[in-house]
N, C-alpha and C positions, 0 to 999 in steps of 0.2 A: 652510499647506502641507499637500497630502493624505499621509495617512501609507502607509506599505508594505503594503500587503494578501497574505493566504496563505488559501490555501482550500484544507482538508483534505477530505480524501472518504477515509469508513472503508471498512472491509474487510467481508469475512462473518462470519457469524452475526450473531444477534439484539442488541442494545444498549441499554444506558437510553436514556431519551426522549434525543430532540434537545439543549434547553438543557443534561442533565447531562455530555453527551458531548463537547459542543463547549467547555465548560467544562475537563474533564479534556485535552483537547487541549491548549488553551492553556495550560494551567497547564503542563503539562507542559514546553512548547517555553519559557513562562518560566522554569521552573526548570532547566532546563539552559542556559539563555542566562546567568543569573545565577550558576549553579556553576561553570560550565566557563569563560565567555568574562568574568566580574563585570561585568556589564549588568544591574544593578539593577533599573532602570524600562526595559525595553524599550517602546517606542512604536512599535505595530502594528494595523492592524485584521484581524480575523479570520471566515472563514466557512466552515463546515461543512456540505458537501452530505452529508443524513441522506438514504439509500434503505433503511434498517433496515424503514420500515414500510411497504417495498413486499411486504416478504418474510414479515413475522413479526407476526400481530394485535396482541398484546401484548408493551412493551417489559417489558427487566428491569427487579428492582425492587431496593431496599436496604437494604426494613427487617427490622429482627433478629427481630422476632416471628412471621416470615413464612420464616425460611431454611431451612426442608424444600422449599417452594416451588421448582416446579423453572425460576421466572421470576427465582428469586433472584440476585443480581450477584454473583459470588466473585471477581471480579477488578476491581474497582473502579480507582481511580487511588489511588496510594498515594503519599509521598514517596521517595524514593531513600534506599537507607541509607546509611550514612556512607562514606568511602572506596571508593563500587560504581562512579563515573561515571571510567571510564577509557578513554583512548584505547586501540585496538586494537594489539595489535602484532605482528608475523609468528611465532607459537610453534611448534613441533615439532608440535600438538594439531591443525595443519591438516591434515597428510595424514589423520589420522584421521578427523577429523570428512569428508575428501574419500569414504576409506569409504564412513562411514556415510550420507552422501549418495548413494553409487551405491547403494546395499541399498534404501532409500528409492524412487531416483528409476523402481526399478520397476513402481512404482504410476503414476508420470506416464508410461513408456513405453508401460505400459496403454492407457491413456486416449487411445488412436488416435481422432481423429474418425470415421476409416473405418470402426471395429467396430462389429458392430451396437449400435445405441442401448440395449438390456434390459442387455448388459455392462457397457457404459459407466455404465448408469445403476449399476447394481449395485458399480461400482468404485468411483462418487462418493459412493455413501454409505456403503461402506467409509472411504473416506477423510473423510468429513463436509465434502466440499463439495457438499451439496446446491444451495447459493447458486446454485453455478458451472453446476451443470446448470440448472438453472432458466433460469438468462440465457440460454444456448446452445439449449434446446430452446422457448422462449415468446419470440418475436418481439416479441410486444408489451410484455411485460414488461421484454423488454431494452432496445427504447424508450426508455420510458417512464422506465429507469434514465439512458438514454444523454441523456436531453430536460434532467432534472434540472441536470447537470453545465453540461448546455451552455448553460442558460439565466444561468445566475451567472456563469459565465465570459463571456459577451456584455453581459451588466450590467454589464460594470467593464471593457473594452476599451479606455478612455482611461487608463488607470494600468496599473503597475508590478506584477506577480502571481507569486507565488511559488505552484504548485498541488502540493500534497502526499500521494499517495497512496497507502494501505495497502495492503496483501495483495490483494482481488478490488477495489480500488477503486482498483487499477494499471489492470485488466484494460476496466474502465468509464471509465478516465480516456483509456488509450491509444485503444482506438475510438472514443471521442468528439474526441479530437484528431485521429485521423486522418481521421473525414471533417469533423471544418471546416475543417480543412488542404484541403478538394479546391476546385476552380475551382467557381466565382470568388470561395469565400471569400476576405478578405484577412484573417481573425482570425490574432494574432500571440501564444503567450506566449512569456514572458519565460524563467520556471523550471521544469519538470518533477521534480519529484523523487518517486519512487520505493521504500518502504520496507517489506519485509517481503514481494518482490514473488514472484506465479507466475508469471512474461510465462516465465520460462524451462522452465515444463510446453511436453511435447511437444504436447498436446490444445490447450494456448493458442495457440502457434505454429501448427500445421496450421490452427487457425479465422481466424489472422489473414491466412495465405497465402491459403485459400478466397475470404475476403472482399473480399478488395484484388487483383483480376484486373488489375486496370487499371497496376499498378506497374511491368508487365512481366514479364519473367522470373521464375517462382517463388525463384528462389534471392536475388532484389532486393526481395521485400516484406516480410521483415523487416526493417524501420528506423527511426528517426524520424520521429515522427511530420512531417508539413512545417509544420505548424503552433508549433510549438517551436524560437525564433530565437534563443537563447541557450546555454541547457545544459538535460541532462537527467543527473543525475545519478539511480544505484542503489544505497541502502545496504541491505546483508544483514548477518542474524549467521548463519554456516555452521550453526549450532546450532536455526535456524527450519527447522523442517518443512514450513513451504509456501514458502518460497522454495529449492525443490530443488537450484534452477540459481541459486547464488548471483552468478555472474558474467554480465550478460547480453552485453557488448561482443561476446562471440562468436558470438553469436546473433544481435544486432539494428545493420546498419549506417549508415549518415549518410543524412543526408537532404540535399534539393538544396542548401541552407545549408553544410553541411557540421558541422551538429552532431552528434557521436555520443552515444551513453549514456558516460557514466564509472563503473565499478564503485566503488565502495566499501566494503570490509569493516569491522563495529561489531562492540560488543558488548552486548547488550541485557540491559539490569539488571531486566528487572523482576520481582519474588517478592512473594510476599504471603501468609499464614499465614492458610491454611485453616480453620475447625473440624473440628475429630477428628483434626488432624494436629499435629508431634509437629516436625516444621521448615516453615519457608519454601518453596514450590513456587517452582521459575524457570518461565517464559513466553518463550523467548526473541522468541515471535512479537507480542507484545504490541505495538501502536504508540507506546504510553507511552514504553513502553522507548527505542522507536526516537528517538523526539520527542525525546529528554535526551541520546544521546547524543555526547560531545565533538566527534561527526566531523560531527554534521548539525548543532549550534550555532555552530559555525565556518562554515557554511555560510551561516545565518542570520543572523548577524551580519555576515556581508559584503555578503549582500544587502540586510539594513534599511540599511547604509552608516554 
């Protein structure tokens, strides 16, 4: 019997090679299957579309005689500490963090596709999504990202796919679903999920309007994608700086199926103690994070079945 396959696709910036990353992936979605759901032996096969070194000559590295090195990995995969893997729960700290998301989501209002290009460029690397300009202004580059995904995912069309994707590898996964969703594709997935995502930048949104003329009415081309016959779930922690707009259901509508996005709010554990520092740093954007927590183990474990 062929087992349940999940194909991850990271986010931006730079990463360790390939095998160490797709490594930390899974490790991670194991260790949360086994803390949260006690799935010991999860039985799954796994694959991770790397585009890290479309962008970046060299990957990080991890060794200690080498950590001035500014290729050095400071946020590795680490274990969870004891008692951090918790489900979320509706606290008083949301309005806040809703705040601190509008102060924030000034920079995504920025980021008009309409403004000339020197600002925008100049706004993206305030905010260090270089990545994100790069796809949006290099056609072929963006390709080239969008060929990656889609080539794996046509590789496995006879099975059962859970597709998982981080922060800018939401933004690379949505485009490429949404044109193999167009006629006469008949490509079908199953799971979309979503973690850590920007689709809710305004700059994301106006590119995806641009691009999909054909959906009709602008106010109809934010949606699912059609090629996503199941679900598409979106987990956020409010406390991630690149998922601005931690809710997208309001932003992105059903597709001709009628599947919507479902939002889901996490809370993402991951910290790791620095050199020179003195506590733990949190990351709430780390995918690690996301991969462990109880809300997307639950998830996992209903789809392995």
């Amino acid at each position: 019997m062929t087992a349940p396959l999940i194909i991850g696709i990271h986010g931006l910036s730079n990463k360790p090679e390939q095998s160490i990353l797709k490594e930390f992936w899974k490790t991670s979605i194991c260790e949360g299957l086994t803390k949260n759901q006690d799935v010991s032996n999860p039985q799954f096969d796994f694959e991770l579309v790397y585009w890290a070194d479309e962008m970046y000559k060299y990957p990080l590295q991890r060794d200690e005689n080498f950590a001035s090195d500014d290729l050095y990995n400071e946020e590795p995969y680490v274990e969870a500490e004891p008692n951090t893997l918790k489900p979320r729960k509706e606290y008083f700290l949301d309005e806040l963090f809703s705040v601190a998301s509008e102060a924030t989501g000034a920079i995504s209002s920025a980021l008009n596709i309409d403004a000339p290009m020197s600002l925008v460029a100049d706004l993206v690397m305030k905010a260090k999504l270089k990545d994100l300009y790069t796809y949006y202004t290099n056609a072929q580059k963006a390709e080239k990202l969008r060929g990656l995904l889609k080539n794996v995912l046509q590789g496995h069309q006879d099975r059962k796919v859970m597709l998982v994707a981080h922060s800018m590898g939401s933004i690379i996964a949505y485009d490429t679903l949404t044109l193999m969703g167009k006629a006469p594709s008949t490509y079908g997935l199953d799971s979309f999920i979503t973690i850590g995502s920007p689709l809710g930048m305004q700059i994301v949104k106006d590119r995806i309007v641009d691009e999909n003329p054909d959906r009709g009415p602008e106010e109809n081309r934010l949606r699912t994608p059609t090629a996503v016959k199941a679900q598409w779930v979106n987990f956020a922690d409010r406390r991630d700086p690149v998922a601005i707009d931690p809710k997208l259901k309001n932003d992105f509508g059903p597709n001709g199926s009628g599947v919507s996005v479902r939002d889901d709010m996490v809370l993402n554990d991951y910290r790791i103690l620095k050199a020179g520092r003195p506590e733990p740093e949190k990351n709430p954007h780390k995918s690690y994070g996301y991969l462990r927590t109880p809300e997307f183990s639950a998830l996992v474990k209903k789809f392995l079945g």
